[in-house]
N, C-alpha and C positions, 0 to 999 in steps of 0.2 A: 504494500500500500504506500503513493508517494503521497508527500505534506504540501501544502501549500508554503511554497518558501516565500521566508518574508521581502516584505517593499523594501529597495536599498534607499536611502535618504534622495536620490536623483529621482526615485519612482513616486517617492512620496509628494517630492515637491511639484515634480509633474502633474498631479494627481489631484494637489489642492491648488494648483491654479487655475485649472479643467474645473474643479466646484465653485471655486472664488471667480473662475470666467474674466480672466484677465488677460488683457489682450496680449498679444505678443508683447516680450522684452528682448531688446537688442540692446549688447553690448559693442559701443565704438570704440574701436582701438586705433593704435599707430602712436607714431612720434607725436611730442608735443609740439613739433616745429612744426606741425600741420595742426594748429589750435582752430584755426581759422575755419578750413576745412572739414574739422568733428563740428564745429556750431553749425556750418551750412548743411551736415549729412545730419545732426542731432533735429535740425530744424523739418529736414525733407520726411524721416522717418516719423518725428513726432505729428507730422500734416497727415501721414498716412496712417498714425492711429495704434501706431508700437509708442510704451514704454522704452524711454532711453533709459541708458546709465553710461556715463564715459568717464575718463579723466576728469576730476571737478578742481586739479591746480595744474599750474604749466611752472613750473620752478625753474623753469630758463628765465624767465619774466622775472624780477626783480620783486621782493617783498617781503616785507619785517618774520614774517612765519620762517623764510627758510635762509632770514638773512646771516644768520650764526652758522660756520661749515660743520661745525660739532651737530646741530639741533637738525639741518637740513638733512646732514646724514640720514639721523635715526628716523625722521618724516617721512624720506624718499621711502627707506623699507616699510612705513607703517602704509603709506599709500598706493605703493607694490602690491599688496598683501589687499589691501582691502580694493583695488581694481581686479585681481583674482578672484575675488568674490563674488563682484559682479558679473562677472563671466562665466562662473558657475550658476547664477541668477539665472543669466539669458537664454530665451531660445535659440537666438541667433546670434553672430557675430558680424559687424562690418567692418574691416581691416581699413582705416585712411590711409594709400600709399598715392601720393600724387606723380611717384614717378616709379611707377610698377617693374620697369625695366633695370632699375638699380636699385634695388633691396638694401637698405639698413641695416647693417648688424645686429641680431638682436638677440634677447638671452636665450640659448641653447632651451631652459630650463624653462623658460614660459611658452614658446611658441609652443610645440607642437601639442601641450595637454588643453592651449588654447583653441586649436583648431580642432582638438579632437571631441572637445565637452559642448562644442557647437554646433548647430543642425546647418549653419549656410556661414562662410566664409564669402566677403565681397568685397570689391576695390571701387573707391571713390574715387577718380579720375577727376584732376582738375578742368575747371569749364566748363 
């Protein structure tokens, strides 16, 4: 006789947003150097009726929160960490890359569990 095995936490949350009936969430990703760029895809996406969530500081921008390089540090990880979150949150992911043909170095360690917890990886192309 086999058991019903239980819901993994991805199942559950799935599960109650299916009860809760909340529309798609999309995670916006990419460099901050494309800030601009996630506001005009946060903007297209949010007209079309998805929950955003993206980046909410651009720390290349100058500002008292990460103006100490001691306190920036430990920010940059707490904000790493909790943009992981939100990407675990999402149905979807949109990737900001405005120049698709030259790829950014990026953390070995984030990409691909980023693409993988994702149902749709997309490129925002400038213009």
């Amino acid at each position: 006789m086999s058991y019903p095995q239980p819901l993994t936490p991805e199942e559950k949350l799935a599960e109650a947003k299916k009860l809760l009936r909340l529309p798609r969430i999309v995670a916006i990703c990419g460099s901050t150097r494309f800030m601009a760029e996630m506001t005009e895809a946060d903007l297209r996406e949010t007209e079309a009726g998805k929950i955003v969530v993206k980046p909410g500081c651009d720390m290349k921008s100058p500002h008292e929160l990460w103006s100490d390089p001691v306190e920036a540090e430990a920010l940059k990880v707490r904000l790493d960490d909790l943009h992981r979150a939100k990407i675990r949150l999402a149905d979807e992911v949109l990737v900001v890359n405005v120049r698709p043909s030259s790829p950014s170095p990026r953390s070995p360690r984030a990409v691909p569990p980023v693409l993988r917890s994702a149902s749709t990886a997309l490129c925002h192309p400038r213009g």
